[in-house]
N, C-alpha and C positions, 0 to 999 in steps of 0.2 A: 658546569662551573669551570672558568678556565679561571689558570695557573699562570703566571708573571714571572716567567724567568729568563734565563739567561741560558739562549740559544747560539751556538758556535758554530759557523761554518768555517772552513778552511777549503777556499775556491781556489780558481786558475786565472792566470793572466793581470792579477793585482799588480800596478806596476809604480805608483807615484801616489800622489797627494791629491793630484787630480780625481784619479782612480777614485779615490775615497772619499773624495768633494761628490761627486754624484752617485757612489753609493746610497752618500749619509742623505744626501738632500730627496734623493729617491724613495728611501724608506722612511725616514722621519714626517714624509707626505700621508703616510697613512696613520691615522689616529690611531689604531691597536698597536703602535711600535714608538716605545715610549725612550729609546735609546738607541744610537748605534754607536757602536767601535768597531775603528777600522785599522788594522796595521798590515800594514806593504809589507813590512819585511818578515813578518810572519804569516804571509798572505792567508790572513785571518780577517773575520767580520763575527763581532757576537753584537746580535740583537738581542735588548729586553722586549719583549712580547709573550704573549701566552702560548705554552707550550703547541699548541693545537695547531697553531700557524703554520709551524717548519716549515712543509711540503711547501704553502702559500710563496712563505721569503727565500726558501731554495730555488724557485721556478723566476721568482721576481729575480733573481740576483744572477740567474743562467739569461735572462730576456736582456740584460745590461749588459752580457758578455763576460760573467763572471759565477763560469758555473762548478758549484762543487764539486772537489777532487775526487776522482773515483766514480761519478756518476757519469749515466748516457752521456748528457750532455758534453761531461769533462772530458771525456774519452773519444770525441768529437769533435774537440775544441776547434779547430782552423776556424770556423764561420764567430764561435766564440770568441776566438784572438781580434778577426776585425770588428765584432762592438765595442770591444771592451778600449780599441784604441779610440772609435768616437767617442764614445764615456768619459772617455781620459782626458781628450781635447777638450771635449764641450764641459768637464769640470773642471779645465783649467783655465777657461773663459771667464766661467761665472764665481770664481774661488772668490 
């Protein structure tokens, strides 16, 4: 039985509205992710989806160049930093 909450990441390299145009448009693609919030300035992202996910929207959101703080990835970031500025562009294309 999964669970419907309210999962919080706090990632690296959030930087604009952009950022957060293809966060939201990336996750919202997947039918188990029935919400996202995105704020830059607290370079925060909480998804509603079922608990069980995490692992799933943490790896999705490190593949977008925006990976949570603290993890492999985050602690790795350079290769990180340059998705996240295509992310950024190509969500401020289609905003």
């Amino acid at each position: 039985m999964s669970t419907e909450n309210s999962i919080r990441f706090e990632v690296e390299n959030l930087k604009c509205g952009g950022c957060a145009s293809t966060i939201e448009k990336t996750l919202l693609a997947d039918p188990r992710v029935t919400r996202v919030v995105v704020d830059p300035a607290a370079d925060s992202v909480e998804i509603g989806a079922a608990v069980e996910l995490r692992g799933e929207l943490a790896a999705a959101l490190a593949r977008l160049g925006y990976p949570e703080k603290g993890s492999v990835e985050g602690l790795r970031s350079a290769a990180a930093v340059a998705k996240s500025y295509v992310s950024c562009a190509i969500g401020k294309m289609t905003a």
